[in-house]
N, C-alpha and C positions, 0 to 999 in steps of 0.2 A: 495681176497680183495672185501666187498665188498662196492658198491656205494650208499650212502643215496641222493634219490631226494626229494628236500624241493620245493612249491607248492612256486610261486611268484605270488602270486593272491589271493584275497579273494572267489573267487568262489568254491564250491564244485563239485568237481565229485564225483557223486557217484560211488560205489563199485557194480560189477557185480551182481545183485540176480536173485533167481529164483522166487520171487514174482510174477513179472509182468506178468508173463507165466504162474504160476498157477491159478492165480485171472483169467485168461481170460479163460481158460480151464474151470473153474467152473462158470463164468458166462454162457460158453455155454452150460454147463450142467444142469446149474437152466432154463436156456429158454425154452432149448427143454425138460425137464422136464416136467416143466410147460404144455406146447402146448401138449406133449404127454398125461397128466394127466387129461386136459382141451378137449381131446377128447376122453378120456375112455381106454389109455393105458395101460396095467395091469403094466409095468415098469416105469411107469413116473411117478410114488409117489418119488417112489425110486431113480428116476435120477433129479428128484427133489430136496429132500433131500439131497441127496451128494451136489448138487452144493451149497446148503446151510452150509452143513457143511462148505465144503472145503473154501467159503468165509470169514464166520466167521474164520476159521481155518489163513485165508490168512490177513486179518484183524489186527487180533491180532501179529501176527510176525511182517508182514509187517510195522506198525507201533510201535512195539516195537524196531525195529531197527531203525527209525527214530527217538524217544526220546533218543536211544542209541548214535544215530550221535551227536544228538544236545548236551548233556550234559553230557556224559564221553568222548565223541570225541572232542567237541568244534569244530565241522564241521560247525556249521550254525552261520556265520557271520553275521555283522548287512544287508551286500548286499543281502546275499544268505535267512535271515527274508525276506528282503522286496521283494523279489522277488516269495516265498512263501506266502505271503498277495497278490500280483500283480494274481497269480495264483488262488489263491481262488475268489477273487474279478472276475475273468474273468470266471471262469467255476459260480459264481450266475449271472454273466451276459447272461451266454450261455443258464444258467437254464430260466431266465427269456423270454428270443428270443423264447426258446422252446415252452413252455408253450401260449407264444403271438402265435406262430403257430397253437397251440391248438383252442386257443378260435378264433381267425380269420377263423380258416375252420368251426369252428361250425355256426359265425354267419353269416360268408357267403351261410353258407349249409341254415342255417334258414329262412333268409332273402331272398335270391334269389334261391330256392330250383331248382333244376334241373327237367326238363321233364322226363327223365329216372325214377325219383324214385315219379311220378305222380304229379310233381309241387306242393307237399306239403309240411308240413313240422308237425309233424313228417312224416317218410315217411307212404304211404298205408301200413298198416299189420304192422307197429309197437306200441305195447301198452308202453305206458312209463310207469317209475317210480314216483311216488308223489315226489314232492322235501322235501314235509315235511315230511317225516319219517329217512330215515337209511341216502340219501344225508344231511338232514340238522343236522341231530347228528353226521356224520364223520366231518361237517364245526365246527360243535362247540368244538370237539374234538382235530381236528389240530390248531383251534386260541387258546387252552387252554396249547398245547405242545409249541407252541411258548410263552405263558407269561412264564410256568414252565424252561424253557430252558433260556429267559431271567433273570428270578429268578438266576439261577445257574450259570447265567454268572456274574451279578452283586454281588454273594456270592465269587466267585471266586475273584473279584477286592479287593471286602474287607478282605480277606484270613480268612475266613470262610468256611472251609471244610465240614464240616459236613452237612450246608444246602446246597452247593453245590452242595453235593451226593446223599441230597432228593432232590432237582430240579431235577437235572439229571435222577435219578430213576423216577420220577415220569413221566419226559419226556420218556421217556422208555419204561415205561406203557401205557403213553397213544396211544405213536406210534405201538405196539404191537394189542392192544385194533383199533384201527384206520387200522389197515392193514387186525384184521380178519372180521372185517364189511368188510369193501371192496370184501375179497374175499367170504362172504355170500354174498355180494347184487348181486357180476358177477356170482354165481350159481345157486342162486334163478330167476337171472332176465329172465322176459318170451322171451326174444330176443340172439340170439348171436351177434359177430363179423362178424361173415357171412351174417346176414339177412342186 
């Protein structure tokens, strides 16, 4: 015999995966990748890559079984949307707190530079970067992915796919494009992490 249990709640629990555990396995395989690669490891290209893979790899399931839940499972109730907008709206708030962490120690470093690193600011022995060359082409790069990305949100409201999918692509590219400046300007640049 057996026993059917029916759910008296609108909430979802999810279903055991093994997502959560591989995404973290390959985000620490992209770090130390990285750090290995970024100090002249002959395997951190390579354990770099894997954790790339394995993200993308984790990515696409991952949330392939989320659209699964939601539209052949009928898992995600009106509570269990608003509750997923509540979560997103909290991690761009975390995102934002972060980044304000960011520019508060810069302009604290700036402004009030510390004796340790010769009361100046930049410190002694750092050459900087010009803001007008590769920083101000990745700023005008990342306000271009956000109108493109806007474009494809507004293509999506009016159930227009197709420009959608060039917004979207185009955002794509330019975050692509925007990621590999970045990683020329941290190779080229005359300073490390360490100095």
């Amino acid at each position: 015999m057996t026993k059917v249990l029916s759910h008296r709640h609108a909430f979802h629990l999810v279903d055991p995966s093994p997502w959560p555990l591989i995404a973290s396995f390959a985000g620490l395989f992209l770090t130390s990748g990285a750090v290995m690669w970024m100090h002249g490891y002959v395997s951190g290209f390579t354990l770099m890559t894997l954790g790339q893979m394995l993200i993308l790899s984790c990515m696409y399931v991952w949330w392939r079984d989320i659209v699964r839940e939601a539209t052949y499972e009928g898992q995600h109730t009106q509570i269990v949307q608003t509750g997923m907008r509540t979560g997103v709206i909290l991690f761009i708030v975390s995102e934002i707190m972060f980044f304000l962490g960011f520019f508060w120690a810069f302009f604290h470093s700036s402004l009030a530079p510390m004796p340790d690193i010769g009361g100046v600011w930049p410190p002694v022995g750092i050459q900087t970067l010009s803001p007008w060359e590769i920083p101000f082409l990745n700023t005008v790069i990342l306000l271009s992915s956000g109108a493109t990305v806007t474009y494809a949100h507004h293509a999506v409201l009016a159930g227009d796919r197709k420009n959608s999918m060039l917004g979207l692509m185009y955002t794509i590219v330019l975050a692509a494009i925007f990621s590999m400046l970045q990683a020329y300007e941290y190779i080229e640049a005359p300073f490390t992490i360490s100095d």
